[in-house]
C-alpha positions as CSV (number, residue, x, y, z in Angstrom):
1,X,3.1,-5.2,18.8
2,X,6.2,-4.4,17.6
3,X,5.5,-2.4,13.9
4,X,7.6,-1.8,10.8
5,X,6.3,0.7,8.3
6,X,7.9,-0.3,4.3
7,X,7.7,2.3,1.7
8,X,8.7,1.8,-1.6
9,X,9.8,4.9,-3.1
10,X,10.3,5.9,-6.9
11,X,10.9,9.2,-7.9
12,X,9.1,10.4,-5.2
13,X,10.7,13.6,-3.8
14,X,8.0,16.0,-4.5
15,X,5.5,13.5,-1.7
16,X,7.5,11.3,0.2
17,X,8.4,13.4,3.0
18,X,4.9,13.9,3.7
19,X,4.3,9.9,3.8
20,X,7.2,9.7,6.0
21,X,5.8,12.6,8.3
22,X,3.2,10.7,9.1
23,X,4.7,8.0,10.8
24,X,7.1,9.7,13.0
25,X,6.6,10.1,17.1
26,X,5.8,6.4,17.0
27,X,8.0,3.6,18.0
28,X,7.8,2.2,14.9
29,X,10.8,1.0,12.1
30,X,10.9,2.6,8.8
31,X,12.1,1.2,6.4
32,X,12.3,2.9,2.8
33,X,13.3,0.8,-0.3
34,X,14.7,2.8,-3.6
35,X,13.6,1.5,-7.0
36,X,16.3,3.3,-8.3
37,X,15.2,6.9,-8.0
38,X,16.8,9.9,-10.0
39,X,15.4,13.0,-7.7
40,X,16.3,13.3,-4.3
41,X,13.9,10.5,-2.6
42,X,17.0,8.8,-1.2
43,X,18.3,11.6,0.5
44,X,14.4,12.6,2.0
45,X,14.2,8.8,3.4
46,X,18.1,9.5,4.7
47,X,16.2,12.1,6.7
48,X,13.7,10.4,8.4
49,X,15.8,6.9,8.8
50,X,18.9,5.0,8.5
51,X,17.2,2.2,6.9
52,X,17.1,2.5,3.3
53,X,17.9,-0.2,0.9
54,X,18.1,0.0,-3.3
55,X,16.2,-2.9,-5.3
56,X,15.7,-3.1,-8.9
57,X,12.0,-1.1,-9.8
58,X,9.0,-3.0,-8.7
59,X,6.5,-1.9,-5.9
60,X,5.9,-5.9,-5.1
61,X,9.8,-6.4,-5.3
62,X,10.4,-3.6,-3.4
63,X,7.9,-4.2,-0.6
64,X,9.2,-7.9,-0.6
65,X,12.5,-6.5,0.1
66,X,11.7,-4.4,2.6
67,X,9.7,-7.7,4.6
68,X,13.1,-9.7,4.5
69,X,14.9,-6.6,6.6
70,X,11.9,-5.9,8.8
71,X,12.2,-6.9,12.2
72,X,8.4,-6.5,13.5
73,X,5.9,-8.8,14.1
74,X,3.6,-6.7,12.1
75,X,4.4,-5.2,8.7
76,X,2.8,-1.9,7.2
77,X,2.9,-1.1,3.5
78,X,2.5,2.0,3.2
79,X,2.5,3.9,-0.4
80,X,4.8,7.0,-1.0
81,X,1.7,9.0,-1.8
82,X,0.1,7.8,1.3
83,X,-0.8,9.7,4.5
84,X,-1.2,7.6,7.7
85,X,-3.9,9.0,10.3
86,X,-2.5,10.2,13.9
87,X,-3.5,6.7,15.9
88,X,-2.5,4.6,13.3
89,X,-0.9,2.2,16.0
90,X,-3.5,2.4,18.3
91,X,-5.6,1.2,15.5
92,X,-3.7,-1.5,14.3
93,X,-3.6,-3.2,18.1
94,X,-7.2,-2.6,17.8
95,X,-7.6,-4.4,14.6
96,X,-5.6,-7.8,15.6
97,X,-6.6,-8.5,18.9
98,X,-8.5,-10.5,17.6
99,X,-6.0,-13.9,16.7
100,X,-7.9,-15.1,13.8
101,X,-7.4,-11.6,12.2
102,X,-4.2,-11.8,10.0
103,X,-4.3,-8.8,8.2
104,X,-5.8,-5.6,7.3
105,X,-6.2,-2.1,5.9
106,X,-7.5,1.6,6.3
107,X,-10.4,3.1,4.7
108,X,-9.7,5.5,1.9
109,X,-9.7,9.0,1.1
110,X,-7.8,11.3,-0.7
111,X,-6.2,14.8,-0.9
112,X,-6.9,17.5,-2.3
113,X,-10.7,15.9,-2.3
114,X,-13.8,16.5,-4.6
115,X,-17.1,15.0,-4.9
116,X,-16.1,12.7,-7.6
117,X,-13.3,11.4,-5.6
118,X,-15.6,11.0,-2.6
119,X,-17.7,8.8,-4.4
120,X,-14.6,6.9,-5.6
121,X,-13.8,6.4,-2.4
122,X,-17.2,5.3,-0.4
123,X,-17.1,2.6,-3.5
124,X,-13.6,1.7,-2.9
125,X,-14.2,1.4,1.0
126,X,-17.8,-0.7,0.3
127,X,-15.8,-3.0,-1.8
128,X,-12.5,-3.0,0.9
129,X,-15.6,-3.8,3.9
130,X,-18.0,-6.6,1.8
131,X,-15.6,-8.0,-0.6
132,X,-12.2,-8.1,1.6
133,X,-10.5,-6.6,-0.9
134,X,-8.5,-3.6,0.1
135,X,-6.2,-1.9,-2.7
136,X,-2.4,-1.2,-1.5
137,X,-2.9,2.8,-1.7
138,X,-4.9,2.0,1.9
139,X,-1.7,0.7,3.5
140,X,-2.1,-3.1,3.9
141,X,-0.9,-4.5,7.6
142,X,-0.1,-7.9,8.2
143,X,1.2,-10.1,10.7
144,X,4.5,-11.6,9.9
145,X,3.9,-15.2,10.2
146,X,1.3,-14.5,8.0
147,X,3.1,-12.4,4.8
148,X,5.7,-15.2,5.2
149,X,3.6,-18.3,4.9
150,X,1.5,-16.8,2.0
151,X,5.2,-16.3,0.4
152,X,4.3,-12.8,0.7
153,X,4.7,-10.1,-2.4
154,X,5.6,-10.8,-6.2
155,X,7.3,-9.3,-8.2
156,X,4.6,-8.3,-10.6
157,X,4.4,-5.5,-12.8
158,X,1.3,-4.5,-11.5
159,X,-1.9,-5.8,-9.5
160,X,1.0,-7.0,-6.9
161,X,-1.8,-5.7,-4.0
162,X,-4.3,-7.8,-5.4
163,X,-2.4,-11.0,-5.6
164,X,-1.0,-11.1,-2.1
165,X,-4.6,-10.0,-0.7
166,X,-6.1,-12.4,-2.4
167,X,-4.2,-15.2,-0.7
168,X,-3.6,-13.3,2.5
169,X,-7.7,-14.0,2.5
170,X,-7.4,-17.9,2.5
171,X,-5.4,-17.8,5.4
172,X,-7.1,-15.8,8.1
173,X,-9.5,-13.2,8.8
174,X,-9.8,-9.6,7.3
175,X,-9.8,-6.0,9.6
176,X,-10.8,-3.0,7.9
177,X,-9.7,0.0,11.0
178,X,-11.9,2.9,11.3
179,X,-9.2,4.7,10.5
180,X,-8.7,6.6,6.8
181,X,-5.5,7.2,5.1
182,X,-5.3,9.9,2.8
183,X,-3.9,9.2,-0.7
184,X,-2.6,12.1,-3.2
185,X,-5.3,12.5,-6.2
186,X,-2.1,12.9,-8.7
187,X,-3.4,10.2,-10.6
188,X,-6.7,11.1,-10.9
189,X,-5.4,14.7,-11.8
190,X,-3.6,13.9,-14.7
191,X,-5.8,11.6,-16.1
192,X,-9.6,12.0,-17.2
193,X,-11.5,10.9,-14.0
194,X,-14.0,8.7,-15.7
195,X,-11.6,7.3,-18.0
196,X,-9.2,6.7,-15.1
197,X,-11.9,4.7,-13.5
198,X,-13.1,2.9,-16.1
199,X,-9.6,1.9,-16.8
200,X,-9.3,0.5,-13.4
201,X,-12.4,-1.1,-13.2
202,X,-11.2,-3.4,-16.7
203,X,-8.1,-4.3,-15.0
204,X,-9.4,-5.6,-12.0
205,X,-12.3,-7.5,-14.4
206,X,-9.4,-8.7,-16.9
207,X,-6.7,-9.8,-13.9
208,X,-9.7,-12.2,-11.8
209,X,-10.6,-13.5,-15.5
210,X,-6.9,-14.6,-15.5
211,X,-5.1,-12.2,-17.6
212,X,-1.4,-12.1,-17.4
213,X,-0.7,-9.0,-14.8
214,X,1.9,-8.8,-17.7
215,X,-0.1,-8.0,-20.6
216,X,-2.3,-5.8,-17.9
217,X,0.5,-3.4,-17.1
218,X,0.8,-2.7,-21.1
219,X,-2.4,-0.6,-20.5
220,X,-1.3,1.1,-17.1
221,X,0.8,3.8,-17.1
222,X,3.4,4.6,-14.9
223,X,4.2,0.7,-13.2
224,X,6.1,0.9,-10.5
């Protein structure tokens, strides 16, 4: 397996290093795309690789870009806020041995933790394992043939995760590792956590009734 890790970064300087981190000692290629950042994310991806790239803001755009300058067989996007776990590779060979298994993601958990945010995150894992339906914040891996032929992320303002997952699932089989990635509670900080939930949970509902993710990211804040 030969595996390239794609972060898209946006004013990110306070977390990224920590994502970034994560990955290193691995033979892996990391590649961080810029969605036009105004702190010092550039110069904290500089750090940790050579391949960088600027694309206008979007987190599907930006993943997309990131795919067409990948050279691995296997692609990892993995969120700024995100934290992979130690055997991450080791984990991901486990996953697709399997042929018919095209893609995949990590169960979730995040940092710093509560008992609210536990909960959030059993529900979010029972919905990743019985629905196939992981959320990007659990960095999605797919094979390349795969991301291509499903004509792989859009360049939607929001609920870009869903879309590609969504047809990523009518062409192959589903892997959810026993590993867990660790994303940063920010979010859920700032916000109210039951409002923040509730929020999310109308989103989803809205977006599979066929609302426009345009008229959806009107209610989100903070698209990226």
């Amino acid at each position: 397996m030969r595996l390239s890790i794609i972060t898209p970064a946006l004013n990110e300087a306070e977390i990224l290093e920590q994502a970034l981190e994560s990955v290193k000692d691995q033979s892996v290629e990391i590649i961080v795309v810029d969605g036009g950042s105004k702190d010092a994310s550039v110069e904290i991806a500089l750090r940790h690789t050579p391949h960088v790239f600027i694309a206008p803001r979007g987190r599907g755009l930006q993943q997309h870009t990131g795919a067409l300058q990948a050279q691995g067989n296997v692609l990892l996007f993995l969120h700024a806020d995100t934290v992979l776990p130690p055997a991450y590779g080791y984990l991901i060979d486990q996953a697709l041995e399997n042929p018919s298994v095209v893609f995949g993601a990590f169960y979730l958990s995040f940092y710093p933790s509560s008992p609210a945010l536990d909960l959030i995150a059993f529900m979010a894992n029972l919905r990743s394992r019985f629905l196939r339906l992981p959320y990007g914040d659990q960095a999605l891996f797919v094979r390349r043939t795969a991301y291509f032929q499903v004509g792989g992320f859009h360049d939607l303002p929001i609920m870009e995760d869903v879309d590609i997952v969504r047809r990523l699932n009518r062409a192959g089989a589903f892997k959810l590792t026993r590993g867990y990635v660790k994303t940063s509670a920010r979010r859920w900080h700032v916000e109210k956590l039951v409002l923040t939930t509730l929020r999310n949970w109308s989103l989803i509902m809205r977006y599979f009734l066929g609302v426009s993710p345009y008229i959806l990211a009107q209610h989100y804040p903070d698209t990226r």
